[in-house]
C-alpha positions as CSV (number, residue, x, y, z in Angstrom):
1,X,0.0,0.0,0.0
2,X,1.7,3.2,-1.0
3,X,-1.3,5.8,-0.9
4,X,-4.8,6.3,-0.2
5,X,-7.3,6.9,-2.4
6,X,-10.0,9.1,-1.9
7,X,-13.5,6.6,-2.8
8,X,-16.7,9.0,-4.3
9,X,-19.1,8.7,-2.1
10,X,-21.4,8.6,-5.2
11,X,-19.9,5.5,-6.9
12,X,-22.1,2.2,-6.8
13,X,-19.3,0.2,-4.6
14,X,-18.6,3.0,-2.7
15,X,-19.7,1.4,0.3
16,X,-17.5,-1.7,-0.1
17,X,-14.4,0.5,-1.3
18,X,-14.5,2.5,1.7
19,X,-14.7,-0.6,4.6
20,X,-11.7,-2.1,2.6
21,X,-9.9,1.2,3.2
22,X,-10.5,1.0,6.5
23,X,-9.6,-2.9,6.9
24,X,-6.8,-1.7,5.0
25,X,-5.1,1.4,6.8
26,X,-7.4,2.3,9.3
27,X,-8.1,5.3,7.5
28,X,-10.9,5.9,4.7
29,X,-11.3,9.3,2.0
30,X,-14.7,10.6,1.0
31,X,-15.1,12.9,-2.0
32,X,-18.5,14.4,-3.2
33,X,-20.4,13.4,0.5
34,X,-23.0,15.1,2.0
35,X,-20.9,17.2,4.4
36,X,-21.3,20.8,2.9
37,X,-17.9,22.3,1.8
38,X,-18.9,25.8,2.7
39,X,-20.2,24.8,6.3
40,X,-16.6,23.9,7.0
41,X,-15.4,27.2,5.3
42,X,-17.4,29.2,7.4
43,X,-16.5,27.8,10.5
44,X,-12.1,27.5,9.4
45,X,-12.9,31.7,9.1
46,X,-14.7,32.3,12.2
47,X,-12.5,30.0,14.5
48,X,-9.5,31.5,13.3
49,X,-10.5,34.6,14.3
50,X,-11.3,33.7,18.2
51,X,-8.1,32.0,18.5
52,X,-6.3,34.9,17.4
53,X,-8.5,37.3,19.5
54,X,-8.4,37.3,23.6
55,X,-12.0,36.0,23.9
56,X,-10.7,32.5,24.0
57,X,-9.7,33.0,27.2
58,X,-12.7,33.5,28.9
59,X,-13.8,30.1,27.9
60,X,-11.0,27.8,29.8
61,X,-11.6,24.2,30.0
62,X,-13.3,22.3,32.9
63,X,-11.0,19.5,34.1
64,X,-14.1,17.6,35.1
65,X,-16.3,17.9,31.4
66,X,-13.2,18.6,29.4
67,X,-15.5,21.4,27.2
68,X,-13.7,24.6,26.2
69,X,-10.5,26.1,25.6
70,X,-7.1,24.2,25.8
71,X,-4.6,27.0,25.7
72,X,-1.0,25.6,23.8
73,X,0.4,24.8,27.6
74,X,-2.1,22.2,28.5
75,X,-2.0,20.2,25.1
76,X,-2.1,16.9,24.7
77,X,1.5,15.1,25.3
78,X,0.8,12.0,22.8
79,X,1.4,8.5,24.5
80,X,5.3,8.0,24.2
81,X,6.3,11.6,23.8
82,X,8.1,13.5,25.7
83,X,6.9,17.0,24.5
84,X,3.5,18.5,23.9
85,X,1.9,19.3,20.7
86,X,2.0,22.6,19.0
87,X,-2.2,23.4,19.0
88,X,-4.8,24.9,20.8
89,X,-7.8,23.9,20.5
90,X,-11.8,24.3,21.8
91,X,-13.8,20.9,23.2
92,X,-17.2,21.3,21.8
93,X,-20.4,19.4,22.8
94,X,-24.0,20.9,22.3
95,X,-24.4,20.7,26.4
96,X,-21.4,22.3,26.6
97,X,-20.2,26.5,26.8
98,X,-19.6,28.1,23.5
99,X,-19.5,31.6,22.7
100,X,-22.9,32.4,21.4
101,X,-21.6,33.8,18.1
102,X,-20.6,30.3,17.5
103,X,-22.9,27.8,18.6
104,X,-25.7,28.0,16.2
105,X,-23.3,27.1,13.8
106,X,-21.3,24.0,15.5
107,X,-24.3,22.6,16.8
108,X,-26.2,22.3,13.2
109,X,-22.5,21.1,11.7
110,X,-22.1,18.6,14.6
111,X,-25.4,17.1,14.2
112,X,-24.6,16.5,10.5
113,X,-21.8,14.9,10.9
114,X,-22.9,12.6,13.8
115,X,-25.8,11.6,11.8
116,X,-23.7,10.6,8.9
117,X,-21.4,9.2,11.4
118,X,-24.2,6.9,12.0
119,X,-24.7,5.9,7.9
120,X,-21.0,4.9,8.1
121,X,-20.8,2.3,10.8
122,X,-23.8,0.9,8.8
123,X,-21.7,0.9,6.2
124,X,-18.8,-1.0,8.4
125,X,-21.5,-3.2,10.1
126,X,-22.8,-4.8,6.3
127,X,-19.3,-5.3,5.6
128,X,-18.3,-7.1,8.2
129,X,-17.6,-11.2,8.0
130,X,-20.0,-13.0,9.9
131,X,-18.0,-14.4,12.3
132,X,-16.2,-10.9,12.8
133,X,-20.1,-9.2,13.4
134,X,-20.4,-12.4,16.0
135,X,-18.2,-9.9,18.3
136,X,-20.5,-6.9,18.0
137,X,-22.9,-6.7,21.7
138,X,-24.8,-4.6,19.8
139,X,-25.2,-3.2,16.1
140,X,-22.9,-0.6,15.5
141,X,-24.9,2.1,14.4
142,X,-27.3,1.8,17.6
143,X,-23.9,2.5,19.8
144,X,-24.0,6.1,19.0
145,X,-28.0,5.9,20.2
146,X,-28.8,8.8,23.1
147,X,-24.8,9.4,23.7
148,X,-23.7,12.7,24.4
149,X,-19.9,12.0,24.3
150,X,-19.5,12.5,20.9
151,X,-16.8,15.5,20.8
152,X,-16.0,18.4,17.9
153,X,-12.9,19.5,18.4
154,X,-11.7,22.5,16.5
155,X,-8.3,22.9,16.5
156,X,-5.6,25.2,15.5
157,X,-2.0,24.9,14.9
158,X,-0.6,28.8,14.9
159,X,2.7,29.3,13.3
160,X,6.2,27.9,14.2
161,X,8.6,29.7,15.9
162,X,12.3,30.1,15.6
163,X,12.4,28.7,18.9
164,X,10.1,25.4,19.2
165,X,11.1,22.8,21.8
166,X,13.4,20.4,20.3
167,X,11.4,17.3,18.7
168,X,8.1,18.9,19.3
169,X,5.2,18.9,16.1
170,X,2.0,19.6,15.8
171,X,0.8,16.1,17.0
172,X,2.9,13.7,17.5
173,X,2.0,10.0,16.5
174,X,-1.1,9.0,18.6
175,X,-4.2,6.7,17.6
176,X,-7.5,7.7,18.8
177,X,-9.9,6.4,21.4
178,X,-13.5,6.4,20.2
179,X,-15.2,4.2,17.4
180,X,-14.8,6.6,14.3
181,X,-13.2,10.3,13.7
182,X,-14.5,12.0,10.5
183,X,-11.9,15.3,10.0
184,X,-13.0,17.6,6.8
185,X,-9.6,18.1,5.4
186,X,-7.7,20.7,6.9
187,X,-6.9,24.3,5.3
188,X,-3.0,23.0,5.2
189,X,-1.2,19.6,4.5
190,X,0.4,17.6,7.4
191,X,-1.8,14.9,8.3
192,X,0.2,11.7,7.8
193,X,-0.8,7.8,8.8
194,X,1.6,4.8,9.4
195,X,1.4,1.8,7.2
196,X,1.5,-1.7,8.0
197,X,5.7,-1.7,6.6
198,X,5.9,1.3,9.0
199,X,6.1,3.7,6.1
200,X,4.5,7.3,6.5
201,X,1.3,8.2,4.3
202,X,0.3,11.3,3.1
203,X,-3.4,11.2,3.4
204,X,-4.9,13.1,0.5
205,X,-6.0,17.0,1.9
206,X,-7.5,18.5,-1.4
207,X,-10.2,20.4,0.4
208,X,-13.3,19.1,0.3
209,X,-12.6,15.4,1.0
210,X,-13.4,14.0,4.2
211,X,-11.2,11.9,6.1
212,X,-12.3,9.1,8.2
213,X,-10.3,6.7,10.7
214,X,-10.9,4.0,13.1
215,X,-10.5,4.4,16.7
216,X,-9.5,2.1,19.7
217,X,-13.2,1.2,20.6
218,X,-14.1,-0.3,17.2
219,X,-10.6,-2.0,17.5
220,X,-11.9,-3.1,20.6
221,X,-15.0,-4.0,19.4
222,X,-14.8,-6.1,16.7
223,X,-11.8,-7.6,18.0
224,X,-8.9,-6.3,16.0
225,X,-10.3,-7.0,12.9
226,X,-10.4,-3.2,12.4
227,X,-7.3,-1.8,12.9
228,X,-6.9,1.7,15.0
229,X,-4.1,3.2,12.7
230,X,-1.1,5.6,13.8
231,X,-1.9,8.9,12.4
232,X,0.5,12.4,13.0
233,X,0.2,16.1,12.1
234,X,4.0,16.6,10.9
235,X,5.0,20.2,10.8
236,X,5.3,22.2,7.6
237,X,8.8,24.1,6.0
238,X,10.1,26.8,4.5
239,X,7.2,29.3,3.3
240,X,4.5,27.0,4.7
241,X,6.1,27.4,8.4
242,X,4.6,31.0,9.1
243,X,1.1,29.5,8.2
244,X,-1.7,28.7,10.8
245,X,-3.6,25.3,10.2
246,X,-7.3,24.8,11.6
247,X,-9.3,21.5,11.7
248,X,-11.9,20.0,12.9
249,X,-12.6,16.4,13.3
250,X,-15.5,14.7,15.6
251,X,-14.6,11.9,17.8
252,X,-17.7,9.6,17.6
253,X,-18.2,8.3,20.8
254,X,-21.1,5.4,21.9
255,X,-22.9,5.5,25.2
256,X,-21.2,4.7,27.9
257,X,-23.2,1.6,28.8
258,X,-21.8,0.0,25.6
259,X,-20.4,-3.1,25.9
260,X,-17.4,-3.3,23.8
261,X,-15.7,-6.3,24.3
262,X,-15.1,-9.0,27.9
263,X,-12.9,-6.5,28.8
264,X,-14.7,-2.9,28.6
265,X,-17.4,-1.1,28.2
266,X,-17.2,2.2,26.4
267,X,-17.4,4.0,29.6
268,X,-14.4,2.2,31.5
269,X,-12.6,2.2,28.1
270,X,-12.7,6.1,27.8
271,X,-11.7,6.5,31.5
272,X,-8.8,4.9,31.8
273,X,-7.6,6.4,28.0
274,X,-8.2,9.8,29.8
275,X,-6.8,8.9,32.9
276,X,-3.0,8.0,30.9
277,X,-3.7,11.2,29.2
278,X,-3.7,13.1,32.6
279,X,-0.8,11.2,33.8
280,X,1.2,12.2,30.9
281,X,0.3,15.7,31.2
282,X,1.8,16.0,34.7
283,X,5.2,14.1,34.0
């Protein structure tokens, strides 16, 4: 495997060429889907503006619901890294605080993209062997039924400096913990995923695609078959170095009463992922 392809959403085996993808690589790409181009547009242009603007501030996160702002001091250190990421970013959940400017907009984007969320695991679950499915507790587009842990994360990557902390990028390798993560490609290149020969991937970031990857809980879930994949942000050169990057994927999370596999539910699951995350932050 030396690239991924991005599969038209409108093609007759579309369905098929995606779930292969993700058997594949652990990462699938969606052109001409139902996820409007200028939805994502308009929110890139309005988040940029309150991270550059001290309003951002106002809207620290709560340690206990994780919603708001993450200022670049308390990002994520991935697991196995030494140094933080260069980002900021906002925690978004419709329960959650948002500025009011912003909301309207994020909510009716997040709902979209949870409900088509939904249309792929479908997709996943009619792909899936028989004896593979035999894993499932539960189908896999009912998971998502009634949770409110899904998460929209907008992010932003502001320019390097002359003076970055040696080894540090933008995020370092990491695999995610929920069941799916659908990310609109970003306004810059950078996002990368690790083959199976351990080679780096560009994933394909013509704007408009959306980008889709497996996470620890459908691992989990349908006992390795899918494979939660090694992704990066890598940081840019030259010219592209004094650019900003914004994106904006949403984690899909089930309920937390889901029972994922003899070992976890999705609840446990997630609280001992975020428990190694808070470790990490205070080494």
């Amino acid at each position: 495997m030396t690239a991924l392809i991005a599969v038209d959403y409108s093609a007759p085996d579309a369905e098929k060429q995606f779930v292969q993808s993700l058997r594949d690589t652990g990462f699938g790409v969606l052109k001409n889907h139902p996820i409007p181009e200028s939805a994502v547009v308009s929110i890139y242009t309005h988040w940029s503006e309150f991270f550059n603007s001290p309003e951002k501030e106002q809207y620290l996160f709560d340690a206990q619901k994780y919603d708001g702002f993450f200022p670049r001091a308390m990002a994520e250190t991935a697991k196995g890294h030494a140094v933080r990421d260069i980002k900021e970013y906002f925690h978004f959940y419709p329960w959650g605080r948002c500025p009011e400017t912003l909301k309207d907009e994020l909510d009716a984007y997040y709902n979209a993209t949870v409900d088509f969320a939904a249309t792929l695991l479908g997709w996943v679950e009619r792909q899936t062997p028989p004896d593979i499915a035999t894993h499932f507790r539960e189908p896999l587009s009912q998971m998502i039924n009634g949770s409110t842990q899904s998460l929209l994360r907008v992010l932003h990557y502001p320019p390097l400096e002359a003076n970055e902390e040696p080894g540090a990028i933008r995020a370092g390798a990491h695999e995610d913990i929920n069941l799916l993560t659908l990310l609109p490609a970003a306004n810059e290149p950078g996002l990368q995923v690790k083959a199976k020969d351990g080679q780096w991937l560009d994933v394909p970031c013509d704007f408009g695609n959306l980008i889709i990857n497996i996470g620890d809980m459908l691992q989990e879930a349908s006992g390795g078959y899918f494979p939660s994949t090694t992704h990066r942000v890598i940081n840019p050169e030259g010219h592209d170095s004094r650019k900003a990057r914004i994106s904006l994927p949403l984690f899909l999370h089930p309920r937390p009463d889901v029972v994922l596999s003899d070992r976890y539910t999705a609840g446990t699951y997630l609280q001992e992922r975020l428990e190694e995350l808070r470790a990490s932050d205070k080494s």
